[in-house]
N, C-alpha and C positions, 0 to 999 in steps of 0.2 A: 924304662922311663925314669926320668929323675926328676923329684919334684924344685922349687924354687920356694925352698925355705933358707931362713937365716940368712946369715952375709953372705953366703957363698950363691951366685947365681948362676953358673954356669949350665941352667936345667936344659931338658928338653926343648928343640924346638917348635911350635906349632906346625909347621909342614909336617914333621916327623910322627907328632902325636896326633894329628889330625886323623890319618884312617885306622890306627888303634882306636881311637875316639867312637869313631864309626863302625868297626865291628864288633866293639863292647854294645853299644847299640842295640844291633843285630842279636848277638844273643842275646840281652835283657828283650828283646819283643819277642822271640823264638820262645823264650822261657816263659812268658808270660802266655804264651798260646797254648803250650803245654798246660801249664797249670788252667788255665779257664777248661780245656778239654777234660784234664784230669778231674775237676771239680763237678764238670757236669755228667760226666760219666759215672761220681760217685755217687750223686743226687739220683739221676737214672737206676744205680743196684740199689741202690738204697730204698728208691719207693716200690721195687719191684718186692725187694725182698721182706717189706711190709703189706704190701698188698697178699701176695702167696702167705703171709703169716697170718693175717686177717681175714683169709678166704677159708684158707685149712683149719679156723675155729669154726666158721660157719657150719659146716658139714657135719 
């Protein structure tokens, strides 16, 4: 892809950069499903592994 800086404009054109457009897209929302999974999964070990820490003082 070539941007359209400066005098020289011969860049890309929108037909061309359009479904690069589209599957940078795709992964930015792939990526971001990832990470909410990953975030909530670490919230999940995380209160487990306080919970079993708070239980095993009980005892």
């Amino acid at each position: 892809m070539e941007p359209c800086a400066g005098a020289r404009r011969d860049c890309t054109s929108f037909t061309a950069a359009s479904p690069v457009y589209e599957q940078a897209g795709r992964y930015a929302r792939t990526g971001n499903v990832l990470l909410g999974a990953g975030a909530g999964l670490t919230a999940v070990g995380s209160g487990l592994f306080v919970f079993d820490l708070l239980s095993s003082q009980s005892e």
